[in-house]
C-alpha positions in Angstrom: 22.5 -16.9 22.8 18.8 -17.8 22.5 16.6 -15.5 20.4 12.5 -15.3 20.3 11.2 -17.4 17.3 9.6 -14.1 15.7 13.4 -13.5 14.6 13.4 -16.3 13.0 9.7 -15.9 11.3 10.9 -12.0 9.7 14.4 -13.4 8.8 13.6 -13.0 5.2 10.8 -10.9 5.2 12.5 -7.8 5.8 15.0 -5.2 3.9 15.7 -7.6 1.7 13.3 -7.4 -0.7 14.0 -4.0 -1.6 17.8 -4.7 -2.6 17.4 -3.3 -5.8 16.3 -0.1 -4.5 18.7 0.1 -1.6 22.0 -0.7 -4.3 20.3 2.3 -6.5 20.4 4.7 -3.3 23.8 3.6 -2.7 24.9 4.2 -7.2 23.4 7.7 -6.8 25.7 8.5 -3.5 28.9 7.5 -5.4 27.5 9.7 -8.1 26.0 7.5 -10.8 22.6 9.3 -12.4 20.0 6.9 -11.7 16.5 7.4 -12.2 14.5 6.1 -9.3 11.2 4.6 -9.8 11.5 2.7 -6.8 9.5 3.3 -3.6 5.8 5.5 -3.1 7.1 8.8 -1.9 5.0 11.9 -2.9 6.6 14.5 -5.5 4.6 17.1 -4.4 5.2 18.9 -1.0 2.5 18.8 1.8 0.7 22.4 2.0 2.6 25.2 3.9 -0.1 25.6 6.1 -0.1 21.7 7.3 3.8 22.3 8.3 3.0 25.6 9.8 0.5 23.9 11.7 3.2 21.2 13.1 5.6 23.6 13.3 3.5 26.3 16.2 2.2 23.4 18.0 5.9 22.4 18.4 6.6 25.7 19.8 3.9 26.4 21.6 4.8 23.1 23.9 2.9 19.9 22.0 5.4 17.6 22.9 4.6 15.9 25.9 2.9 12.8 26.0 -0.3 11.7 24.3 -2.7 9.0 25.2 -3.2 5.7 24.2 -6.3 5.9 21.9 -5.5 9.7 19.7 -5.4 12.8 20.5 -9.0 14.8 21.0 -8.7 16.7 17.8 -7.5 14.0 15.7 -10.5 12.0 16.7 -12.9 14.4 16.5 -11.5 15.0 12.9 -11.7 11.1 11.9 -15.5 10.8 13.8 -16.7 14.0 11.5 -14.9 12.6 8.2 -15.8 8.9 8.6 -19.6 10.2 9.3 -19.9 11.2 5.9 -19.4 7.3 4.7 -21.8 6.1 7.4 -23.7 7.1 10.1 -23.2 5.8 13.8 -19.5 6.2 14.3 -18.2 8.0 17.2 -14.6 8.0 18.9 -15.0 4.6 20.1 -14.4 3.6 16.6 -10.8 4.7 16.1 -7.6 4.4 17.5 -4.3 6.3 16.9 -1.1 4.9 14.8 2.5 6.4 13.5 1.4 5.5 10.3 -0.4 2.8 8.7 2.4 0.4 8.9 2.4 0.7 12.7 -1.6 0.5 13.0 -1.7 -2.6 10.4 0.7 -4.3 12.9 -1.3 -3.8 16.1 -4.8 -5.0 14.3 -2.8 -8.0 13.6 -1.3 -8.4 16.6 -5.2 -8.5 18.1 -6.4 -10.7 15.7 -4.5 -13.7 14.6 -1.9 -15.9 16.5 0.2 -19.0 16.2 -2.1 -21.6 13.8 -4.6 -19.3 12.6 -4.3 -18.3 8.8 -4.7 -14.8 6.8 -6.3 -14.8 3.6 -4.3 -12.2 1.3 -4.6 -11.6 -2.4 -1.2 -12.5 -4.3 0.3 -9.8 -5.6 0.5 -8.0 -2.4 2.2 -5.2 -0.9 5.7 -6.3 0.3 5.5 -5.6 4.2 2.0 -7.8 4.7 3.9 -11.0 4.7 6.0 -10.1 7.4 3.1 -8.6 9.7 1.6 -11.8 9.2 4.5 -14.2 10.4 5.3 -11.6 13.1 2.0 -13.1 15.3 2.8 -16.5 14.6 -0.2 -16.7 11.9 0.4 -18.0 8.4 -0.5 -16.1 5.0 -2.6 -17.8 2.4 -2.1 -16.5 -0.8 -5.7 -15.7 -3.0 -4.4 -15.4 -6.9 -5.1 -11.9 -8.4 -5.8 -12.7 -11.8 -4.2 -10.4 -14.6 -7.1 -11.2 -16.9 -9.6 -10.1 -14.2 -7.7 -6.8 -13.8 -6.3 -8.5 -10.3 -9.4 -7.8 -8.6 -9.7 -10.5 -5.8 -12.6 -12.5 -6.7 -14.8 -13.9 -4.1 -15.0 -17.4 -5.8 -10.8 -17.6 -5.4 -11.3 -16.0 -2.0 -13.9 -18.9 -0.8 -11.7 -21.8 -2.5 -8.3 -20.3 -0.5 -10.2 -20.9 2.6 -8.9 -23.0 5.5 -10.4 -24.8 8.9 -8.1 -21.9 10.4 -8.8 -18.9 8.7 -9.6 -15.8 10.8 -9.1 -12.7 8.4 -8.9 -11.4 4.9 -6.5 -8.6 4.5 -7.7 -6.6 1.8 -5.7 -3.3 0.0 -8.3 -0.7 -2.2 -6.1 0.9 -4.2 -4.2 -1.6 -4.1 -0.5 -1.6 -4.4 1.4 -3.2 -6.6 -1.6 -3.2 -8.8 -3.2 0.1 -8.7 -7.0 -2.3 -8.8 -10.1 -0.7 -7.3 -12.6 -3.0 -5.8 -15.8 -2.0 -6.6 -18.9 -1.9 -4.3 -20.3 -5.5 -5.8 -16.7 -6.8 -5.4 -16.4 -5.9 -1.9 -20.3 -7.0 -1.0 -19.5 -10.8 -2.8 -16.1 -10.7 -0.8 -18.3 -10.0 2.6 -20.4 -12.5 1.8 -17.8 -14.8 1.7 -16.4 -13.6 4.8 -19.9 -13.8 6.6 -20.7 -17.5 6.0 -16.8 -18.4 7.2 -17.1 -15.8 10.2 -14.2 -13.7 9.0 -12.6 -10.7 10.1 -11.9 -8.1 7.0 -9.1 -6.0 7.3 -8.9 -3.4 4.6 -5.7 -1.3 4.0 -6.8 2.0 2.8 -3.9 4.4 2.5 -3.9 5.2 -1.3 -8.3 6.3 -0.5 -7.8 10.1 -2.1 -5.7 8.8 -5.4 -8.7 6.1 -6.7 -9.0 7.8 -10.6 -12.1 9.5 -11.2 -14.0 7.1 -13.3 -13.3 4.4 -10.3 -15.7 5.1 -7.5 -14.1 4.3 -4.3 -16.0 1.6 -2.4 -15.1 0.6 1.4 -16.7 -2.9 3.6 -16.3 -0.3 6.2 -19.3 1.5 4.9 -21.6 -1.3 4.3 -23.9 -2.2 7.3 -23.9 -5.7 7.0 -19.7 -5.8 6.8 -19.5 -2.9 9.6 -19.0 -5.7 12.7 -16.5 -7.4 11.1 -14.1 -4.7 9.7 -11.4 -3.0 10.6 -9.7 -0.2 7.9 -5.8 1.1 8.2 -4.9 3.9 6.8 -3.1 7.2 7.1 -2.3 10.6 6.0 1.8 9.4 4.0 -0.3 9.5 0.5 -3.5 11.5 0.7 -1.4 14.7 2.3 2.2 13.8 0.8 3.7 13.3 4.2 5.1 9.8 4.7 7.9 11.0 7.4 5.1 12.5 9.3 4.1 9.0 10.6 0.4 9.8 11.6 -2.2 7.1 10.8 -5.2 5.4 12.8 -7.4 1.9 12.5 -11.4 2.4 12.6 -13.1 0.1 13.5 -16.0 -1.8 15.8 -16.3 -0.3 19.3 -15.6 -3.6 21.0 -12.8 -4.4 18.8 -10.9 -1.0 19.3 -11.8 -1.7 23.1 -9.5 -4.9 23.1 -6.9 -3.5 21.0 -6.3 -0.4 23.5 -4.4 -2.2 25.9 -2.0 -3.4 22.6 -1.5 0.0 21.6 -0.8 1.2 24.7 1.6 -1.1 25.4 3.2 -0.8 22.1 3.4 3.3 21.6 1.4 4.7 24.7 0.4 7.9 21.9 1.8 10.0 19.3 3.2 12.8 19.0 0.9 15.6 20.0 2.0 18.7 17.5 2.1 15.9 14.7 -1.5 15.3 15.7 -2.3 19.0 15.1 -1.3 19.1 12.2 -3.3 15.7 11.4 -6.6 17.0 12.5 -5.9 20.4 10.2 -5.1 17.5 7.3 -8.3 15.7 8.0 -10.5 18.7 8.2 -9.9 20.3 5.5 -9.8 20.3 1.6 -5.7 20.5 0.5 -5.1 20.2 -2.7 -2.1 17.4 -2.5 -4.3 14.4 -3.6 -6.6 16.0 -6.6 -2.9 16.8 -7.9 -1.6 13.3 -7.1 -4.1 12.0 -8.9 -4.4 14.0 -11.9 -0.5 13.4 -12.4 -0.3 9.7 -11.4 -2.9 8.9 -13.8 -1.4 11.1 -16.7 1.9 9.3 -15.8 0.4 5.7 -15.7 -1.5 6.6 -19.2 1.8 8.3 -21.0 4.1 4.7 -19.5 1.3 2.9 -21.7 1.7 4.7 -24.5 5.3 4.6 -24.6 5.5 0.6 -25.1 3.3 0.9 -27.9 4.5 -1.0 -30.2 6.7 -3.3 -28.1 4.8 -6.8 -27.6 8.2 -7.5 -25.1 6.8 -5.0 -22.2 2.9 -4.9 -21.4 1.8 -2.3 -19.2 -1.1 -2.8 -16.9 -2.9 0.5 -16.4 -4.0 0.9 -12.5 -7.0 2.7 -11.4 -5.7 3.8 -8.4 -2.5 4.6 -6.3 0.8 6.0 -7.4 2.4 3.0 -8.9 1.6 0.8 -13.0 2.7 -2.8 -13.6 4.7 -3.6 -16.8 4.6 -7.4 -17.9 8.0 -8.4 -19.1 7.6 -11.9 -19.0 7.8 -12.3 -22.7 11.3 -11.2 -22.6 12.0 -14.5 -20.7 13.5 -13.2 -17.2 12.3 -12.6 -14.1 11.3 -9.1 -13.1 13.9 -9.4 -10.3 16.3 -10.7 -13.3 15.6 -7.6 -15.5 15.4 -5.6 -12.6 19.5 -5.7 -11.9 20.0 -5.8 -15.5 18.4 -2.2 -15.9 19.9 -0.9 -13.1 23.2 -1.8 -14.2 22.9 -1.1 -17.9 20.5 1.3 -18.2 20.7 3.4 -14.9 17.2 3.0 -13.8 16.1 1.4 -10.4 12.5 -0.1 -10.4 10.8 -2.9 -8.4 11.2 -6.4 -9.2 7.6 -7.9 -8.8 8.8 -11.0 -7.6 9.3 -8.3 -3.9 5.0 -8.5 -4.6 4.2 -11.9 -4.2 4.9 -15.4 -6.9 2.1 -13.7 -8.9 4.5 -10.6 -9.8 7.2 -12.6 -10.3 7.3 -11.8 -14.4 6.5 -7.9 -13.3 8.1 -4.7 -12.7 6.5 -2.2 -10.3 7.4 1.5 -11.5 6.6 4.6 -9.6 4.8 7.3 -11.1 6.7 9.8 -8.6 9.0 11.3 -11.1 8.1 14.3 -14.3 6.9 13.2 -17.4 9.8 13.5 -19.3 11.8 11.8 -16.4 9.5 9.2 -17.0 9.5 9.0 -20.9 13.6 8.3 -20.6 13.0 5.9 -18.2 10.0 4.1 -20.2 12.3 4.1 -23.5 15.1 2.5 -21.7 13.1 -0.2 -20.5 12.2 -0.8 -24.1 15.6 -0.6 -25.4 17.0 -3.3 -23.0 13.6 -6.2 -23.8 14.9 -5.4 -27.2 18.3 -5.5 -26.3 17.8 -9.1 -24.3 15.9 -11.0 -26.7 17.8 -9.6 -30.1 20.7 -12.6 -29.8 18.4 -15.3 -29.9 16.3 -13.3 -33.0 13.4 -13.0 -31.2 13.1 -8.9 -31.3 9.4 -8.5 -31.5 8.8 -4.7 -31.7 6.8 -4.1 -34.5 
């Protein structure tokens, strides 16, 4: 039997990436007591209210079909929140997704086509790749430097360019790094974009958990980047409610024109009483994110501490997101390598950042999702097996 070629272009761009996190799930169902610090799921619940809200417009009969562009409320929600970043935006500047993953898709799928090419920085997050190769386009990897923080750099950006470029895919937070562009950042990256006639596409989910001495900037907000981007995001992170699959894309007028017909064709809407409780998110102050944040960053800052010491493991602190790098290269493996050998010696399931792009290959990507002390066990048995690894060969280099 014949199969469409878009099989062939996800064959290895899919589940299989996260094998270390799916074998974990699988230990901890047979029993084993493994600490998790896999995936970006919330450990705080979304506010009662926000479930209330889903739950009465359920009952009160919100579950017939939508339209394609968003529900009324949800738009008038995203207009009156995206107003404050800069004037001019109206309805005709959004569209509607089940998530961000969904919405990221569709832009893509209006963009870019067999030939063209996506800029993307390397690390990346692991499901960009395979949006990518889904429209036939190719992904051309921009280097995110460790010793520049991974902040994409608009000199490696310009140098990555090819005859067929058509977008930059950008992530502020980003994930796997935690990095926060900064406005000057952004503006050289637009410039960039502007002389090559780019699209910028600019993944924006982790928005609300940027630390507080890391202003959030956006190319959305910038008038001279405005034409030319489109932002993803969604409320899995800001509002802790990732099953909830509500998201949108903002973006130019004329672009969100053209893409209509794709999201219509694609969804036709979301789910009504989920959109309820979206607009209620968006419109009001919850207190899910300034709690994120405060405990993501106390998390990432008391991982840091606990390899002091340890020259084998060298964490990364993030500015952003949910998530901190830890550099085990020294201890000679892969962090896909030392990945399987903590899970299976020490109980604890991270992921390998090899799953993030060649860049992350000497990396692990930990969640900060779990308590501190959780997190202090896990931390000191990733110090006890670098130790452990290197010791036969007498190269311990704790202090």
């Amino acid at each position: 039997m014949r199969y469409a070629s878009i099989t062939d272009r996800l064959a290895d761009l899919g589940s299989g990436r996260w094998a270390v996190h799916t074998t974990a799930r699988q230990m901890k169902q047979e029993g084993a007591d493994i600490i998790e610090l896999t995936i970006g799921e919330p450990d705080v619940a979304p506010d009662k209210a926000l479930l209330d809200e889903a739950t009465r417009s359920m009952h009160s009969g919100r579950i017939r079909y939508s339209n394609g562009r968003g529900e009324p409320s949800v738009l008038k929600a995203l207009v009156e929140r995206y107003a404050k970043r800069r004037t001019g935006v109206t309805e005709e500047n959004f569209l509607c997704f089940p998530g961000t993953q969904t919405a990221l898709y569709a832009v893509m799928t209006g963009l870019v086509e067999t030939g063209d090419d996506v800029l993307v920085g390397d690390p990346l997050y692991a499901t960009y790749e395979g949006v990518i190769a889904s429209t036939g386009a190719h992904p051309v990897m921009v280097p995110l430097r460790p010793e520049k923080r991974f902040h994409m750099q608009a000199e490696d950006l310009e140098r990555a360019i090819t005859p067929n470029s058509r977008v930059v895919l950008l992530n502020t937070p980003h994930n796997p790094t935690g990095a926060v562009l900064t406005a000057s950042e952004i503006y050289a990256i637009g410039e960039v974009c502007r002389k090559h006639d780019l699209w910028i596409v600019c993944d924006e989910v982790y928005e609300q958990l940027v630390f507080d001495d890391v202003p959030f900037a956006s190319p959305f907000d910038m008038p001279e980047l405005a034409e030319r981007t489109i932002v993803v995001s969604s409320i899995s992170k800001s509002h802790a409610a990732p099953g909830f699959r509500s998201g949108w894309a903002a973006g130019p007028a004329e672009f969100c024109k053209r893409l209509l017909p794709i999201s219509e064709t694609m969804l036709f809407g979301v789910q009504p009483f989920i959109a309820d409780m979206t607009a209620l998110a968006l419109s009001q102050d919850f207190h899910m994110a300034p709690t994120m944040r405060a405990n993501y960053r106390r998390r990432a800052e008391t991982a840091a501490q606990a390899f002091a010491g340890n020259n084998l493991v060298r964490p990364m602190l993030p500015e952003g997101g949910m998530f901190i790098l830890l550099d085990i290269s020294a201890t000679g493996l892969t962090g896909l390598q030392f990945a399987w050998e903590l899970l299976q010696q020490e109980g604890v399931a991270v992921m390998p950042g090899g799953s993030f792009g060649q860049q992350a290959n000497g990396f692990l990507r930990i969640s900060l999702t779990v308590p501190d002390d959780t997190l202090l066990i896990a931390m000191k048995r990733i110090s006890d097996l670098a130790d452990r690894l290197v010791a036969p060969e007498g190269r311990r280099a704790t202090a």
